[in-house]
Structures are given as structure tokens and as C-alpha cells.
PyMOL Python script that loads the backbone (N, CA, C, O; Angstrom):
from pymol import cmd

cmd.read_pdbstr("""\
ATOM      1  N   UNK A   1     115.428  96.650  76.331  1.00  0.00           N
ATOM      2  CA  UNK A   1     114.758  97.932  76.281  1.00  0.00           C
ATOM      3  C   UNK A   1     115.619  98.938  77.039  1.00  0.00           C
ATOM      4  O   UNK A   1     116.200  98.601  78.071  1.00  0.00           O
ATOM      5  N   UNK A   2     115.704 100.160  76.540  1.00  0.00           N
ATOM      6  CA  UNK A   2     116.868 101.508  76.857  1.00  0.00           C
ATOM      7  C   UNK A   2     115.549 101.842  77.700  1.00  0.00           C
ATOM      8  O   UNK A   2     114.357 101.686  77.436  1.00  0.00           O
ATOM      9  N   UNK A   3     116.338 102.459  79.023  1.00  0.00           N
ATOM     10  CA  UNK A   3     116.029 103.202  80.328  1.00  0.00           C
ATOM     11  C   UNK A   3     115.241 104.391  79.780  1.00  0.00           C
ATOM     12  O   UNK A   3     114.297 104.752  80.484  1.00  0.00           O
ATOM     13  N   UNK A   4     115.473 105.103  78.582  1.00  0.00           N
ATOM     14  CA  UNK A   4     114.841 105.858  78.010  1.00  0.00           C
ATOM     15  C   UNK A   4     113.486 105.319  77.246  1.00  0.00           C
ATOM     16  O   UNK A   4     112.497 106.044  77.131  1.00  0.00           O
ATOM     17  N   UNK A   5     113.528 104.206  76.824  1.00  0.00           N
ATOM     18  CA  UNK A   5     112.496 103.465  76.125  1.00  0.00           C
ATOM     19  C   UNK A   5     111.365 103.384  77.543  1.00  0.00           C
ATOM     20  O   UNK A   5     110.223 103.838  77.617  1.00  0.00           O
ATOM     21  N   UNK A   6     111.967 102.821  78.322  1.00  0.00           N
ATOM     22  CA  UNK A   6     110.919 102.640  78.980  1.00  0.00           C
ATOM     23  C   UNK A   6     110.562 103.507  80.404  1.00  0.00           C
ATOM     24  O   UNK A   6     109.777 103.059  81.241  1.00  0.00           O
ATOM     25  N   UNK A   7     111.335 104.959  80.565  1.00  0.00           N
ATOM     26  CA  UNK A   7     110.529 105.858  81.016  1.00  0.00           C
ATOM     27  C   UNK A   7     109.477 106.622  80.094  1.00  0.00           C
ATOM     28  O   UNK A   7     108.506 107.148  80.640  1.00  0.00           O
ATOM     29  N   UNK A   8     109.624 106.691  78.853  1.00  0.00           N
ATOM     30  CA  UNK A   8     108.979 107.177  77.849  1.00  0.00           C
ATOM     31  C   UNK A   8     107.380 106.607  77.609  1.00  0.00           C
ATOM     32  O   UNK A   8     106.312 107.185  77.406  1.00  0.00           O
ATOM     33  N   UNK A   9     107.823 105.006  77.756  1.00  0.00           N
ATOM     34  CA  UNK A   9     106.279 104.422  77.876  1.00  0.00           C
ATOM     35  C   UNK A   9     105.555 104.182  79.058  1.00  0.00           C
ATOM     36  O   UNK A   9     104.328 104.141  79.139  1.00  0.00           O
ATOM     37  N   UNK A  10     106.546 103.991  80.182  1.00  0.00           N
ATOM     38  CA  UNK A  10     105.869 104.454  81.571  1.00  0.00           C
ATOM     39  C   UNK A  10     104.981 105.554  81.610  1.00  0.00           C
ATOM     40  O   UNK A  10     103.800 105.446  81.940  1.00  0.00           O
ATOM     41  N   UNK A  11     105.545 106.640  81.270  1.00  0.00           N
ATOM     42  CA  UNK A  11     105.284 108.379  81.027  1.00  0.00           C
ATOM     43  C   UNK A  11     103.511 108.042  80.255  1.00  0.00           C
ATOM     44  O   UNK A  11     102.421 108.419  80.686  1.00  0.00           O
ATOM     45  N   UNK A  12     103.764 107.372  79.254  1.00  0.00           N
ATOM     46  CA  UNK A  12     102.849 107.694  78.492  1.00  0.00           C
ATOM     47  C   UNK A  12     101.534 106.596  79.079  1.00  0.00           C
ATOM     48  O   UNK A  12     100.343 106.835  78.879  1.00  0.00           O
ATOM     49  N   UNK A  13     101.922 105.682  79.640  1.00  0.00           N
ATOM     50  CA  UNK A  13     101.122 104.669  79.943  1.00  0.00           C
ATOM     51  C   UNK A  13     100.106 105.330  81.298  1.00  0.00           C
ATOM     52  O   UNK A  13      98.909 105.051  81.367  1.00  0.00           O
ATOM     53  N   UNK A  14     100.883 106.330  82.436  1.00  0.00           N
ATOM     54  CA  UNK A  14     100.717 106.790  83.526  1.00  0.00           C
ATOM     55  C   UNK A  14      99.731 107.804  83.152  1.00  0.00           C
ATOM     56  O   UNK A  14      98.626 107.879  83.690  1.00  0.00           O
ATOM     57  N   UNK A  15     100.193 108.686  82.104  1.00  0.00           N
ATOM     58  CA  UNK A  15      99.423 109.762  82.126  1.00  0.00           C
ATOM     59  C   UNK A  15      98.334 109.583  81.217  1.00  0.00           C
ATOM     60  O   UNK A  15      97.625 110.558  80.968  1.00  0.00           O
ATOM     61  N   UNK A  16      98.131 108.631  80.760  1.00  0.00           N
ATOM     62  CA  UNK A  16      96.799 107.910  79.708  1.00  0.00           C
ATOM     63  C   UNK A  16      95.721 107.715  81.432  1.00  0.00           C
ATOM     64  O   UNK A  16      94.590 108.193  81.514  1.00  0.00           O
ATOM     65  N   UNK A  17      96.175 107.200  82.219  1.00  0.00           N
ATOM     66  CA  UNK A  17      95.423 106.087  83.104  1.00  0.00           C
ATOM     67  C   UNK A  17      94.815 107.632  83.832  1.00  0.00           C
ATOM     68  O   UNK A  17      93.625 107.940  83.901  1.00  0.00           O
ATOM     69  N   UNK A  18      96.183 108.607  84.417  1.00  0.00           N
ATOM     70  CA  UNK A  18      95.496 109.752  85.003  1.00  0.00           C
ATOM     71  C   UNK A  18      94.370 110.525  84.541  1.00  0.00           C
ATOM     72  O   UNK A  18      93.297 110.793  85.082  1.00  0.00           O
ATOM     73  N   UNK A  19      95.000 110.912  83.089  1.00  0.00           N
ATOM     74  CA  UNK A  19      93.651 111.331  82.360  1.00  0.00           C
ATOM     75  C   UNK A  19      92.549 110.968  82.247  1.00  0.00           C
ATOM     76  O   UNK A  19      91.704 111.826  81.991  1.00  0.00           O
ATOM     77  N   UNK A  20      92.255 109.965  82.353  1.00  0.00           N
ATOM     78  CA  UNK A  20      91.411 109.080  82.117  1.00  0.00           C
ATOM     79  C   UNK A  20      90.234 108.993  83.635  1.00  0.00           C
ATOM     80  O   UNK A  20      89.009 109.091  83.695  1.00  0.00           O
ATOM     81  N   UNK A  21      91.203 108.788  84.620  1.00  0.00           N
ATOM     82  CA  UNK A  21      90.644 109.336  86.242  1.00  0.00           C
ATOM     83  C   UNK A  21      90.082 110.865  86.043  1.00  0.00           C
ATOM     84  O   UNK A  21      88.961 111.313  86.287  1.00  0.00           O
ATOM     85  N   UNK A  22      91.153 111.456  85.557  1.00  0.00           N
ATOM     86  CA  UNK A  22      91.036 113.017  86.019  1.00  0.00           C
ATOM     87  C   UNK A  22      89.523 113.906  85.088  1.00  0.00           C
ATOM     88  O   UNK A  22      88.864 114.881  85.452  1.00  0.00           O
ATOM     89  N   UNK A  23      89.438 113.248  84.106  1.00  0.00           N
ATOM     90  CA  UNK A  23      88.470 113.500  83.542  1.00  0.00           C
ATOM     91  C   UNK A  23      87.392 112.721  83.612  1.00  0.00           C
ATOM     92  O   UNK A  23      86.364 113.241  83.178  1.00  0.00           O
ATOM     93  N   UNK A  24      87.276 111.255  84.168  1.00  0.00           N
ATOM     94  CA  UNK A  24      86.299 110.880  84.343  1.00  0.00           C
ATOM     95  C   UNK A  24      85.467 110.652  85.843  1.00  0.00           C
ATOM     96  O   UNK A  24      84.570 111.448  86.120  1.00  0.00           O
ATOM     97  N   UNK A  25      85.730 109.772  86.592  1.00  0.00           N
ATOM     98  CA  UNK A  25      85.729 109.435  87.770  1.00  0.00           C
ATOM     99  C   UNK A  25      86.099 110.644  89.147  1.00  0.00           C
ATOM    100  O   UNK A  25      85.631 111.021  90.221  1.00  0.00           O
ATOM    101  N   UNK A  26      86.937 110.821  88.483  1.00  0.00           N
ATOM    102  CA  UNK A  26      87.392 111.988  89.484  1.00  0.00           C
ATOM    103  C   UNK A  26      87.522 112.603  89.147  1.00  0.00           C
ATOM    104  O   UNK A  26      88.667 112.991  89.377  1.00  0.00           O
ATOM    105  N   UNK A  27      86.645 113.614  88.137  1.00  0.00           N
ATOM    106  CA  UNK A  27      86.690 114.977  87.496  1.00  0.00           C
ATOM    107  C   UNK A  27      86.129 115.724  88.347  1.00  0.00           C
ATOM    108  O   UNK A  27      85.210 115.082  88.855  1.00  0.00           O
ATOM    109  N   UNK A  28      86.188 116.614  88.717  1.00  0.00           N
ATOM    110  CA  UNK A  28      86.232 118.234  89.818  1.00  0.00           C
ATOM    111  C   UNK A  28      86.730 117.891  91.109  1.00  0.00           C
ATOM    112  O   UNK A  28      86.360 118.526  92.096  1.00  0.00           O
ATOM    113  N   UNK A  29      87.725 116.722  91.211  1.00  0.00           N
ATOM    114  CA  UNK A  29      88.508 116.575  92.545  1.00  0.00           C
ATOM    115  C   UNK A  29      90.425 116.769  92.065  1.00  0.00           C
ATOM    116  O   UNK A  29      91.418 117.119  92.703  1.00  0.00           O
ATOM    117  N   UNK A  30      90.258 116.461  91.074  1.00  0.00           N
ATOM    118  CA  UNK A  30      91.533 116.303  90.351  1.00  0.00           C
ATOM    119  C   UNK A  30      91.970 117.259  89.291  1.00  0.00           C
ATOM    120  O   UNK A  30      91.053 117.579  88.534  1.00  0.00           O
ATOM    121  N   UNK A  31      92.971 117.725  89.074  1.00  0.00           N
ATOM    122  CA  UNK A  31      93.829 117.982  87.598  1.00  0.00           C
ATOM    123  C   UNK A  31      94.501 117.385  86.838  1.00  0.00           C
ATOM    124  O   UNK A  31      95.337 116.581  87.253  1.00  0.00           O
ATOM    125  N   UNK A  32      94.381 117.537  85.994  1.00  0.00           N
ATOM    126  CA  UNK A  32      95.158 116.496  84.945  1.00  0.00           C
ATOM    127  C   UNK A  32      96.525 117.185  84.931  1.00  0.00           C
ATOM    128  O   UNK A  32      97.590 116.666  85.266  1.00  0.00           O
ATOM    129  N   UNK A  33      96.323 118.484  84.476  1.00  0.00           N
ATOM    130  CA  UNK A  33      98.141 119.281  84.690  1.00  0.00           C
ATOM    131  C   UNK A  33      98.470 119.143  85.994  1.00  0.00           C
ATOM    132  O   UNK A  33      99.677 118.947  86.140  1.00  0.00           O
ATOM    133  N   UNK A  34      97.742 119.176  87.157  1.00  0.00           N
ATOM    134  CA  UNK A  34      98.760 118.567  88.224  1.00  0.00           C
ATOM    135  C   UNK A  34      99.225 117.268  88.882  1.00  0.00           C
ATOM    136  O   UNK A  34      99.901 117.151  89.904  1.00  0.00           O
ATOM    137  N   UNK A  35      98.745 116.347  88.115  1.00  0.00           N
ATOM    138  CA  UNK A  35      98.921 115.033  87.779  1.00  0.00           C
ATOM    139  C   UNK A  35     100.457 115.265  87.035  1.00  0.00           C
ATOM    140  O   UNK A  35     101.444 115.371  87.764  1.00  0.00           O
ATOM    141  N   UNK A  36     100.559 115.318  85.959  1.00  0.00           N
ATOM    142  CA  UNK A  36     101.647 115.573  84.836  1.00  0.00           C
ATOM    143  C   UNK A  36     102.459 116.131  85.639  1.00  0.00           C
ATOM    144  O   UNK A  36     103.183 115.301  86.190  1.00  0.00           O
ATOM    145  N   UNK A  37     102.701 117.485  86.026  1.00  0.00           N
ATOM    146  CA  UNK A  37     103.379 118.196  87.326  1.00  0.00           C
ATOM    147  C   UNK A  37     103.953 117.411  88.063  1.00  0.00           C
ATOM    148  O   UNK A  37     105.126 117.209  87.747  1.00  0.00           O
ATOM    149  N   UNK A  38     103.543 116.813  89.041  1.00  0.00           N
ATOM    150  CA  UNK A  38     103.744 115.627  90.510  1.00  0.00           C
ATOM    151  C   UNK A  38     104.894 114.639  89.660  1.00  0.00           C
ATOM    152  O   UNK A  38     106.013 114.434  90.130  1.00  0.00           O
ATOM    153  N   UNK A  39     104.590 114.253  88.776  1.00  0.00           N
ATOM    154  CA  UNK A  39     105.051 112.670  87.386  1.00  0.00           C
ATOM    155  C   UNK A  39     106.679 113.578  87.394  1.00  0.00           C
ATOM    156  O   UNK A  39     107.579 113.283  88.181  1.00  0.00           O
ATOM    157  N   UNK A  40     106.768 114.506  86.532  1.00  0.00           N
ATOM    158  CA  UNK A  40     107.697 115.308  86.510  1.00  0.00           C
ATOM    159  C   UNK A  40     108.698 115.925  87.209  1.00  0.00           C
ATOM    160  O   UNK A  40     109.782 116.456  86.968  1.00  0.00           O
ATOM    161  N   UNK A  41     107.931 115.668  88.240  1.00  0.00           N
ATOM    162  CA  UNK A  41     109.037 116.164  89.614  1.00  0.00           C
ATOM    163  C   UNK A  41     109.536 115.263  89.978  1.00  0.00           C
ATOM    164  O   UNK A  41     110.706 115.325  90.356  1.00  0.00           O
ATOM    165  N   UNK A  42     108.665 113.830  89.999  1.00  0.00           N
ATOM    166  CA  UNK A  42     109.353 112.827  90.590  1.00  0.00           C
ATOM    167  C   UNK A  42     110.087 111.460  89.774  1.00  0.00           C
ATOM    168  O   UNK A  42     110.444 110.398  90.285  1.00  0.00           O
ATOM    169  N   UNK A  43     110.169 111.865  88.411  1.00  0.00           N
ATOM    170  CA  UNK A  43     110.715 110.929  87.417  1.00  0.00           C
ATOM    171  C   UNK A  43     112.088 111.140  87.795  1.00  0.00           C
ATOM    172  O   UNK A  43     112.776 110.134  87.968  1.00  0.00           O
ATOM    173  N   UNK A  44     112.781 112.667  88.007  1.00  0.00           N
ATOM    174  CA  UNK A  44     114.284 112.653  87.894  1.00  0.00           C
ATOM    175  C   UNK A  44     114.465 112.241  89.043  1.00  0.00           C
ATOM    176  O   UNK A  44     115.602 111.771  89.095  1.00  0.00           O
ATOM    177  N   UNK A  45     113.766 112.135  90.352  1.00  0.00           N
ATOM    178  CA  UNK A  45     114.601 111.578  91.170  1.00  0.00           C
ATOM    179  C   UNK A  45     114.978 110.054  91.483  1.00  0.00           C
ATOM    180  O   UNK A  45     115.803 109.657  92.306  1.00  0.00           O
ATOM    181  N   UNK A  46     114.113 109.244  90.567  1.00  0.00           N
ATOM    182  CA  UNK A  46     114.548 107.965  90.180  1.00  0.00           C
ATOM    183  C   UNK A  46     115.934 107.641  89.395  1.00  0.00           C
ATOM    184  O   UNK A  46     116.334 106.485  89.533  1.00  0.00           O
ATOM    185  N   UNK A  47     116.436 108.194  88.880  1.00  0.00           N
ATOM    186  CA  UNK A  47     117.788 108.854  88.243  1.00  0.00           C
ATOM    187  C   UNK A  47     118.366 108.693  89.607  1.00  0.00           C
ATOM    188  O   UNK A  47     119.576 108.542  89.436  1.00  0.00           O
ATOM    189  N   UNK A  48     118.189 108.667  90.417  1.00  0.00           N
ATOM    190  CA  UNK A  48     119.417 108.944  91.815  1.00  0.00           C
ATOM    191  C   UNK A  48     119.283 107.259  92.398  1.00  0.00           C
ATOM    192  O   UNK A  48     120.154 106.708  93.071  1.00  0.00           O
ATOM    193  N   UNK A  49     118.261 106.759  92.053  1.00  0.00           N
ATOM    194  CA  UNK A  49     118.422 105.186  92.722  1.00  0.00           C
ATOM    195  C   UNK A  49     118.673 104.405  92.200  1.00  0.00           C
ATOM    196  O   UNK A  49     118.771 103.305  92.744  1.00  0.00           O
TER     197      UNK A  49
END
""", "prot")
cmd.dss("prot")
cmd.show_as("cartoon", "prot")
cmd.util.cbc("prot")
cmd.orient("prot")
């Protein structure tokens, strides 16, 4: 599996599970766009390790 394959399904696997919090369980403590946000900032710096 390509490094791309599987940040792609990480990505998608992560932000299924957040959504899923952010709208259910922890809906009016959480955002879902700042969930996605946080993911995004910190995907490229895995690229450095």
C-alpha cells in the first residue's frame, strides 16, 4: 500500500469517526470543520518523521 493510499484512508476513516462524535455524542461541544482543520495541520507534519 502507497503512503498516499493510506493517508487517504486514514483521512477518511478519522474524519467518518469525528463526524460521527461531532454530530452525535458531542454535538454543541465540538466542530466538525474544526476537527478536519486540526487533521490538516497535522498530517504534513508527519511528512517530516
Amino acid at each position: 500500500m502507497s503512503k498516499l493510499t493510506a493517508l487517504s484512508i486514514s483521512i477518511a476513516v478519522l474524519g467518518g469517526i469525528w463526524a460521527f462524535l461531532a454530530l452525535g455524542p458531542l454535538a454543541g461541544f465540538v466542530l466538525v470543520w474544526a476537527g478536519f482543520i486540526a487533521w490538516a495541520c497535522f498530517f504534513p507534519v508527519l511528512r517530516y518523521y
